[in-house]
C-alpha positions as CSV (number, residue, x, y, z in Angstrom):
1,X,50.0,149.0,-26.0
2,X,51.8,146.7,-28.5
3,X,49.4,144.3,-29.8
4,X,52.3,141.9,-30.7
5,X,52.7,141.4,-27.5
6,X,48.8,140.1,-27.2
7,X,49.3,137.9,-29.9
8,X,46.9,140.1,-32.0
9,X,47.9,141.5,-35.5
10,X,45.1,143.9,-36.5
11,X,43.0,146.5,-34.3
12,X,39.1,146.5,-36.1
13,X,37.4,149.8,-34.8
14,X,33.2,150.6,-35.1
15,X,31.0,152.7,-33.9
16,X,29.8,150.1,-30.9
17,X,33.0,148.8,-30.1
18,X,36.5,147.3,-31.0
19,X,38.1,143.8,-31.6
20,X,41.1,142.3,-32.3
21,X,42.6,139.9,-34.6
22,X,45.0,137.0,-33.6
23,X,47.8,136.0,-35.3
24,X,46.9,132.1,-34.9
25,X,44.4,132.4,-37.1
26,X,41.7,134.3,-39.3
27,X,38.3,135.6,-38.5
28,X,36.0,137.1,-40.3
29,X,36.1,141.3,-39.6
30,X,32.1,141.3,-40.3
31,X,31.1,138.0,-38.5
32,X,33.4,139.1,-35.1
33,X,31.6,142.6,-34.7
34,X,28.1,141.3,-36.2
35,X,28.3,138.2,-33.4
36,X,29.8,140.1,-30.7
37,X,27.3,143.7,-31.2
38,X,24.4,141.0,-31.0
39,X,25.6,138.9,-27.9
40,X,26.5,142.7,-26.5
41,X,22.7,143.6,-27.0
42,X,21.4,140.2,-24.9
43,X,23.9,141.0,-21.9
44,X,23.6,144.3,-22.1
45,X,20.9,144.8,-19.3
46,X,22.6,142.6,-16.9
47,X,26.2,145.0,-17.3
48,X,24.7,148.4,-16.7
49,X,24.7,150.1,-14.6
50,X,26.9,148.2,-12.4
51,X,29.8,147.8,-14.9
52,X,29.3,151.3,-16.8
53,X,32.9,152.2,-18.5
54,X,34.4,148.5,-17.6
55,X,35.5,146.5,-20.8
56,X,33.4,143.3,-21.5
57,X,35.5,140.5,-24.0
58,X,33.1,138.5,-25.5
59,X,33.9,135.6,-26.8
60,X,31.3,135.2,-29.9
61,X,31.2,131.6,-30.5
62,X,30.2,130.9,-26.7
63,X,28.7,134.0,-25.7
64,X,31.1,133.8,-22.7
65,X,31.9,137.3,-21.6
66,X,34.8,138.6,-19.3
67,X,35.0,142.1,-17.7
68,X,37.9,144.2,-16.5
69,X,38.8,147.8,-15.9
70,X,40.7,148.1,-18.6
71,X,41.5,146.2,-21.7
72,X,44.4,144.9,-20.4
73,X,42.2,143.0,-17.9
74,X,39.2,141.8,-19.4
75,X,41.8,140.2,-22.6
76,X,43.9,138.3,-19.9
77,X,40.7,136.9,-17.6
78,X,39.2,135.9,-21.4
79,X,42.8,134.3,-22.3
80,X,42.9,132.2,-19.5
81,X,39.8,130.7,-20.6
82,X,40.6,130.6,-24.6
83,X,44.0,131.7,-25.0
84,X,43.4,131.2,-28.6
85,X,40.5,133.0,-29.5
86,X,39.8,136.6,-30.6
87,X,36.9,138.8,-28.6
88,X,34.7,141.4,-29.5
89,X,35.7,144.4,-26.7
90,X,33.5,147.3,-25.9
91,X,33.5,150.3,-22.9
92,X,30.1,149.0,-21.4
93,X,27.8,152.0,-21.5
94,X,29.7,153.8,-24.1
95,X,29.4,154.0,-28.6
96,X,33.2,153.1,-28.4
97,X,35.6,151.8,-26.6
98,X,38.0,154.1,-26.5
99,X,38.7,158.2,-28.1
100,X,41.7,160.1,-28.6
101,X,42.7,163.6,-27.5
């Protein structure tokens, strides 16, 4: 993936997740993950295990969250809603979001 192509500039990886930066504008690295781990945690018991390995896209300054099977998904349902924004993404059921062979 080519996250020009997203409109996104930076890739933030942790240990619960991953987000993304947009080029229309800054966010705090530390406020995105802290916001979207703690919205994570209050939907958490709602996504599993139903959605286990889906993405979820939260957007942190709603709490709205958006699910797909892959990133791909979940960032364009969340874009039609707030094609401007930047989510907090994470594999639902999983420490991170994605790993490399």
């Amino acid at each position: 993936m080519v996250l020009e192509n997203y409109g996104l500039k930076e890739k933030i990886e942790s240990s619960f997740g991953t987000a993304f930066l947009s080029k229309k504008r800054f966010v705090d690295k530390d406020e995105l993950v802290e916001k979207g781990k703690e919205i994570y945690k209050k939907i958490w018991d709602k996504l599993e295990p139903a959605h286990k390995g889906e993405i979820v896209a939260i957007e942190i300054k709603t709490g709205d969250y958006f699910l797909g099977k892959d990133l791909v998904e979940a960032d364009e349902k969340a874009r039609e809603k707030y094609p401007d924004e930047v989510f907090y993404l994470a594999r639902i059921g999983y420490r991170a979001a994605w790993h490399f062979r």
